[in-house]
C-alpha positions as CSV (number, residue, x, y, z in Angstrom):
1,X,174.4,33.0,260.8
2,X,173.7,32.8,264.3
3,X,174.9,29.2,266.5
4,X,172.4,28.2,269.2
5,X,173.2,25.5,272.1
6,X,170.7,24.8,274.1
7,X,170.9,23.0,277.7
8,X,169.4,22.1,280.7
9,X,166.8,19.7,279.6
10,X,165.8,16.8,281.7
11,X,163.3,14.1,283.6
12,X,161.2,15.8,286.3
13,X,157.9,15.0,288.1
14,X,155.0,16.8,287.7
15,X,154.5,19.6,289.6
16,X,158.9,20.0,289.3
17,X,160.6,22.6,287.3
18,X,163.7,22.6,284.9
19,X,165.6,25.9,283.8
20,X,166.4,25.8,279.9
21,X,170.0,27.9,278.5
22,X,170.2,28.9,275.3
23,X,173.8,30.4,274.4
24,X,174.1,32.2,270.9
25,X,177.0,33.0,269.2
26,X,178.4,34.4,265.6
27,X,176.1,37.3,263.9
28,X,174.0,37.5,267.4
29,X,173.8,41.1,266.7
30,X,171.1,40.7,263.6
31,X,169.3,39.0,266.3
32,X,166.0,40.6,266.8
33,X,163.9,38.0,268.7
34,X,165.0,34.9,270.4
35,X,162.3,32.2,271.2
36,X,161.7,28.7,272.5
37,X,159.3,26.2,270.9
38,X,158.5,22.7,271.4
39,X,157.8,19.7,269.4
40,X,156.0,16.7,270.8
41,X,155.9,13.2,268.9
42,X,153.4,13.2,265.6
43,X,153.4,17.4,266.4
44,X,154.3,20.2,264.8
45,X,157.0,22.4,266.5
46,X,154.7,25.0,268.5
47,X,155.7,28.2,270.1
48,X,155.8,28.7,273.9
49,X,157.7,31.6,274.5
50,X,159.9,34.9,272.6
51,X,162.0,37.9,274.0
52,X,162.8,41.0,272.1
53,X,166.1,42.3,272.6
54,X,165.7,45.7,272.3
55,X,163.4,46.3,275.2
56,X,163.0,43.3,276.7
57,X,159.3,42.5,275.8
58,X,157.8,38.9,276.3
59,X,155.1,37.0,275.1
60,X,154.1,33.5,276.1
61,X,151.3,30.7,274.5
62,X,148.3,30.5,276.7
63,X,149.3,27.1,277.5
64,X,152.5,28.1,279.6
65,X,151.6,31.9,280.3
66,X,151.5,31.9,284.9
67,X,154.2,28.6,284.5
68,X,157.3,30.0,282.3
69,X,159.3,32.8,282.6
70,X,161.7,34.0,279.7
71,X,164.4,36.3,280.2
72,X,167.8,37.0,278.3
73,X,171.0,38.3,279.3
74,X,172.4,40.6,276.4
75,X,175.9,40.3,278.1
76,X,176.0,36.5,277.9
77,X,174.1,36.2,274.9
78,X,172.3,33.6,276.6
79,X,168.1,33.3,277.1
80,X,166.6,31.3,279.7
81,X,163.3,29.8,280.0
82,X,162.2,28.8,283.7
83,X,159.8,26.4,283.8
84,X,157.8,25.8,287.1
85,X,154.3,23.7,287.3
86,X,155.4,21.2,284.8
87,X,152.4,19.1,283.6
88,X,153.1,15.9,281.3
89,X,151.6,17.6,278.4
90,X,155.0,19.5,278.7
91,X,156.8,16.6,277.5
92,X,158.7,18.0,274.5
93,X,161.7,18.5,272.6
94,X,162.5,22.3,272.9
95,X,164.3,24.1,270.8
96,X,165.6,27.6,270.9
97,X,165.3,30.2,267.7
98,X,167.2,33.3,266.5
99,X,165.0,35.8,264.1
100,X,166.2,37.7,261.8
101,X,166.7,41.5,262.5
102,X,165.4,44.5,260.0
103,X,162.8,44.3,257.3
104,X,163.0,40.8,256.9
105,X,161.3,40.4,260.5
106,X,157.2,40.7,260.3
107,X,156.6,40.5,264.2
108,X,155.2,37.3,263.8
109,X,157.1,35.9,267.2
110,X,155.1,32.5,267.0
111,X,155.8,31.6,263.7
112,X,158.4,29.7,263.0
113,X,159.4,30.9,259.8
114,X,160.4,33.6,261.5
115,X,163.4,32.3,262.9
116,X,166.5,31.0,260.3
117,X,168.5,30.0,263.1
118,X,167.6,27.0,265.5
119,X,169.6,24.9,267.8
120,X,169.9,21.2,268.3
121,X,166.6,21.1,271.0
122,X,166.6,19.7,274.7
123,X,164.7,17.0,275.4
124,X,162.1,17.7,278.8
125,X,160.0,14.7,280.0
126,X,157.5,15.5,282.6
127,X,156.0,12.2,284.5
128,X,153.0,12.3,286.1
């Protein structure tokens, strides 16, 4: 089992950014993918970003892709999502995920089944 903490949330303007942490800890070496999604009120918790360990891939949602920037740092076990351009459709609790490793993981980075593990979310409100 993998223990995620994420940080950094916050209030910013529009047009501000905010830096998200995401420190791992126990089995983080079954760890294949670690994302970020959000969940707005009366949504369903939707993907925005994912980084694959092994080689360092990224992929993004359309919505964010140009704004936020994931990267990961294997010696921290920590991931970080920058977020610049906010908009107030950004206004979200994120929430950082841990996949599974091995056969069990189908590739399907934007789904959140894929992920076992989750941390406690960060809120981000974005005013306009």
């Amino acid at each position: 089992q993998v223990q995620l903490v994420e940080s950094g949330g916050g209030l910013v303007q529009a047009g501000g950014s905010l830096r998200l942490s995401c420190a791992a800890s126990g089995r983080t070496f079954s760890s294949y993918v670690m994302g970020w999604f959000r969940q707005a009120p009366g949504k369903e918790r939707e993907f925005v970003s994912a980084v694959r360990w092994s080689d360092g891939n990224t992929y993004y949602a359309n919505s964010v892709k140009g704004r936020f920037t994931i990267t990961g740092d294997n010696a921290k076990n920590t991931v970080y999502l920058q977020m610049d351009s906010l908009k107030p459709e950004d206004t979200a609790i994120y929430y950082c995920g841990a996949s599974v490793a091995g056969p069990l993981y189908r590739g399907r980075y934007w789904d959140t089944r894929e992920y076992p593990s989750w941390g406690q979310g960060t809120q981000v409100t974005v005013s306009s």
